[in-house]
KEDREN-210145 format. One record per residue: residue number from 1; chain; x, y, z of N, C-alpha, C in turn; residue in three letters. Coordinates in steps of 0.001 Angstrom, whole numbers, m for minus. Example, Ala and Ser with C-alpha at 12.3 -4.5 7.8 and 13.67 -1.06 7.14 Angstrom:
% KEDREN-210145
[1; A; [13190; m5690; 7800]; [12300; m4500; 7800]; [13200; m3300; 7800]; ALA],
[2; A; [12850; m2250; 7080]; [13670; m1060; 7140]; [12900; 30; 7870]; SER],
//
This chain:
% KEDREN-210145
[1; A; [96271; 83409; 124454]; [96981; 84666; 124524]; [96039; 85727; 125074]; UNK],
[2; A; [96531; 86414; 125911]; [95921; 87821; 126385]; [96701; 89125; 126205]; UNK],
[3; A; [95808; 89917; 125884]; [96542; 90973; 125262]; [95707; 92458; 126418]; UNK],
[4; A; [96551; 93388; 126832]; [95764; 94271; 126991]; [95704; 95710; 126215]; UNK],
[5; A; [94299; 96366; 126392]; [93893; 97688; 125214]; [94131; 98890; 126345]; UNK],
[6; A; [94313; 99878; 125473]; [93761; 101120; 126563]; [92921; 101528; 126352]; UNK],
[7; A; [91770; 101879; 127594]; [90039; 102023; 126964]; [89556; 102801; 125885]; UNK],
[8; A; [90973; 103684; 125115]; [90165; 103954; 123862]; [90271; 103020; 123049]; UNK],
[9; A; [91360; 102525; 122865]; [91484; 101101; 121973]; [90621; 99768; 121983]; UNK],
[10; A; [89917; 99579; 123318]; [89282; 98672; 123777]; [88051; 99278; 123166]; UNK],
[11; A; [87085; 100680; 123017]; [86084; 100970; 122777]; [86061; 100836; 121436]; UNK],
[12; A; [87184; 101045; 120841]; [87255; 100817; 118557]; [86821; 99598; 118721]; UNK],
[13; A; [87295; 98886; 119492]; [87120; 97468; 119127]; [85657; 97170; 119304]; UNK],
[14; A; [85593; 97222; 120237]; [83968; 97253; 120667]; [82774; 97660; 119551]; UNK],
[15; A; [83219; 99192; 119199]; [82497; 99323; 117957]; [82502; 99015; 116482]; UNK],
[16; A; [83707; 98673; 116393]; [83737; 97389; 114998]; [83052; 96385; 115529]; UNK],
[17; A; [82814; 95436; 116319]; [81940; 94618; 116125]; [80974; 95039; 116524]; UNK],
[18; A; [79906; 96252; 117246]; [79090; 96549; 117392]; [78321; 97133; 116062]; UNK],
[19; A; [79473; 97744; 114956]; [78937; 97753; 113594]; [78641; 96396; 112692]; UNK],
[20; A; [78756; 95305; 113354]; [78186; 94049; 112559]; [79332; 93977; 111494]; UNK],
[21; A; [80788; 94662; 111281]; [81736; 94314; 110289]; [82089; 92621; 110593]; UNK],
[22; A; [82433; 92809; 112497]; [82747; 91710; 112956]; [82316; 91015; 113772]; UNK],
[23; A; [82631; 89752; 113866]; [81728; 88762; 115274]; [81919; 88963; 116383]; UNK],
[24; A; [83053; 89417; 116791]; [84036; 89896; 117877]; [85280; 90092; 118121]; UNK],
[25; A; [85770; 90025; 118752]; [87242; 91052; 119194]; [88334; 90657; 118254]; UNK],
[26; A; [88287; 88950; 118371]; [89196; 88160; 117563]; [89505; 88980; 116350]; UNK],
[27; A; [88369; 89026; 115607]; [88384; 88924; 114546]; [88875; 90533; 113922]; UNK],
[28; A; [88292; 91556; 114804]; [88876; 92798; 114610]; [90568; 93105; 114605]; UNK],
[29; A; [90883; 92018; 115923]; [92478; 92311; 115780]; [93251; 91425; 114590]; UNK],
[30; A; [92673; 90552; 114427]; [93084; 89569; 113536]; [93418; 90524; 112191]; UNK],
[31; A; [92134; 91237; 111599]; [92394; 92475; 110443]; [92822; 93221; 110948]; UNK],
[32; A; [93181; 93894; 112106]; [94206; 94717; 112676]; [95457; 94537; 111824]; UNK],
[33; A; [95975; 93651; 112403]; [97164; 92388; 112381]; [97537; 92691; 111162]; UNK],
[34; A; [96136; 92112; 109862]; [96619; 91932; 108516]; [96964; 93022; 107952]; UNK],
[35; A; [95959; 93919; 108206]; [96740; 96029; 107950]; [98079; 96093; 107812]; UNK],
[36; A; [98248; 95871; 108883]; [99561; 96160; 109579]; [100777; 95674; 108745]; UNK],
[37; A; [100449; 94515; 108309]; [102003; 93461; 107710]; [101319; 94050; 106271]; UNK],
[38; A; [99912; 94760; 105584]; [100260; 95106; 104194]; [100802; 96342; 104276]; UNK],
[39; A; [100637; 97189; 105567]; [101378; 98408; 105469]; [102827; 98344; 105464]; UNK],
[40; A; [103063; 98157; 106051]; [104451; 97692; 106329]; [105772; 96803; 104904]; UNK],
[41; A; [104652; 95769; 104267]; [105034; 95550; 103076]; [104895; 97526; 102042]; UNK],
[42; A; [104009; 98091; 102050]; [103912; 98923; 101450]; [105032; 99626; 101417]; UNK],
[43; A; [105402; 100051; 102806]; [106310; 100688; 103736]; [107500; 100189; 102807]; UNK],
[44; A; [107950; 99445; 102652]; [109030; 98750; 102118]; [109044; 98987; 100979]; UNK],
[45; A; [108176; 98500; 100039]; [108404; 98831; 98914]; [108337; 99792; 97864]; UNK],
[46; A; [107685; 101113; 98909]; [108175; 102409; 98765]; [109547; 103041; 99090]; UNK],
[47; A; [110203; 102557; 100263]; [111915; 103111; 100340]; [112555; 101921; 99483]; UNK],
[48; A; [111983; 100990; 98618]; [113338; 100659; 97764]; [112853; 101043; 96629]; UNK],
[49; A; [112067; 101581; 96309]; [111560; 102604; 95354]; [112556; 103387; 95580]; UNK],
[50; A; [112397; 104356; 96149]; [113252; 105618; 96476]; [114933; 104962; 96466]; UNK],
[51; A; [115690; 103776; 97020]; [116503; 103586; 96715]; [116897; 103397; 95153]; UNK],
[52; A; [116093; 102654; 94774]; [116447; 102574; 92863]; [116689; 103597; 92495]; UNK],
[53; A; [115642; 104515; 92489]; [115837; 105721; 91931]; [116971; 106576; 92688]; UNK],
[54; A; [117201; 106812; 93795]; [118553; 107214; 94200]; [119428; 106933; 93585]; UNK],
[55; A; [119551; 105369; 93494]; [121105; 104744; 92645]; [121126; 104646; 91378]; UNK],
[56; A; [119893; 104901; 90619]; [119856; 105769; 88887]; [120400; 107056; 89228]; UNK],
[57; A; [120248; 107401; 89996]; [120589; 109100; 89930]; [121850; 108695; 89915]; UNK],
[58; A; [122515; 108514; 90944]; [123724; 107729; 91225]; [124636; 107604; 90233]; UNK],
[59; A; [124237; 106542; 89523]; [125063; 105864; 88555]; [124973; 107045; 86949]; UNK],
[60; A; [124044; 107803; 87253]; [123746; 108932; 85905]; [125382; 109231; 86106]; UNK],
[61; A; [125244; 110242; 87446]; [126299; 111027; 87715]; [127442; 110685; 87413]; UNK],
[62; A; [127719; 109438; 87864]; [129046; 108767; 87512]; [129086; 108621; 85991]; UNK],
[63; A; [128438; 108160; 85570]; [128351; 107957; 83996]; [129034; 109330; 83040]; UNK],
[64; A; [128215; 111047; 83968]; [129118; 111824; 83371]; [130107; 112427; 83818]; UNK],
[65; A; [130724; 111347; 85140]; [131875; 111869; 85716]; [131841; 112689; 86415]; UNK],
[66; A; [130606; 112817; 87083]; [130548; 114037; 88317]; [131115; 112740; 89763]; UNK],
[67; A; [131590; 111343; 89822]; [131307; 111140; 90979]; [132893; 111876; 91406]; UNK],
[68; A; [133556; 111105; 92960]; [134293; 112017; 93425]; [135398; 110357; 94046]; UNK],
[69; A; [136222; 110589; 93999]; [137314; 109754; 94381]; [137607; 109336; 95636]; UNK],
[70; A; [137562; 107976; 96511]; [137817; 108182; 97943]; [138508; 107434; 98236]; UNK],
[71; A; [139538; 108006; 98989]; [140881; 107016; 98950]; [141045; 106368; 100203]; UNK],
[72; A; [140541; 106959; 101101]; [140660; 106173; 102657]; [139192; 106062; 103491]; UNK],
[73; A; [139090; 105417; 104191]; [138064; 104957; 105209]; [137227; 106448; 105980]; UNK],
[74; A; [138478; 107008; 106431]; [138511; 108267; 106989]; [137327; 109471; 106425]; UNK],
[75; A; [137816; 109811; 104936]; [137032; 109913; 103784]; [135898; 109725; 103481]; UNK],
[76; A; [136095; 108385; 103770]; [134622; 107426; 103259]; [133533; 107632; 104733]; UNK],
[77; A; [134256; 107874; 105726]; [132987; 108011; 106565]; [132820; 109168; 107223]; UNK],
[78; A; [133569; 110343; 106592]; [133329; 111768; 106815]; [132258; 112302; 105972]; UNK],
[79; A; [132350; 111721; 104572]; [131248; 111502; 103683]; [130076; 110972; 104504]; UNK],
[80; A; [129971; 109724; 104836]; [128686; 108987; 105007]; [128104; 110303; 106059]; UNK],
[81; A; [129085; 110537; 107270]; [128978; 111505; 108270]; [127799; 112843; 107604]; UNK],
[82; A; [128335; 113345; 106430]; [127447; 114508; 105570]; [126301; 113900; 105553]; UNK],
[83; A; [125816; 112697; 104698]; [125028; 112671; 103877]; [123855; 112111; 105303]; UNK],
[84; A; [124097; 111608; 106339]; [123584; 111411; 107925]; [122779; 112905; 108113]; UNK],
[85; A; [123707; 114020; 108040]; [123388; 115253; 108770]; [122907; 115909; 107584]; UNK],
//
């Protein structure tokens, strides 16, 4: 596989292994790489964080009867339409 950098990206690289972290290039993108998929897991399991807790809030409301009744599609996605904007 060949990949290309743009010469600032190409020079990080350069100096991670010029700091002796790594042997060479491989290996810098390789922990690139792994960053990336724990951020990303992170990423995730911070917005379904925020979803739980949305749908506790959620289900509070309903519980004391604040939710709101929707009888048609129309409704239902003039709503979604709000909560978008």
């Amino acid at each position: 596989m060949h990949i290309s950098l743009t010469p600032e990206l190409e020079s990080r690289v350069k100096a991670k292994v010029e700091s002796g972290m790594y042997n060479n290039a491989s290996e810098v993108i390789r922990e690139a790489l792994r960053f990336m998929d724990i951020h990303e897991d992170w990423i995730h399991q911070v917005k379904l964080a925020q979803l739980r807790q949305q749908l506790e809030v959620g289900t509070e409301q309903l519980a004391r009867g604040e939710g709101i009744a929707v009888e048609s599609k129309v409704i239902l996605d003039a709503l979604f339409d709000d909560i978008k904007s």
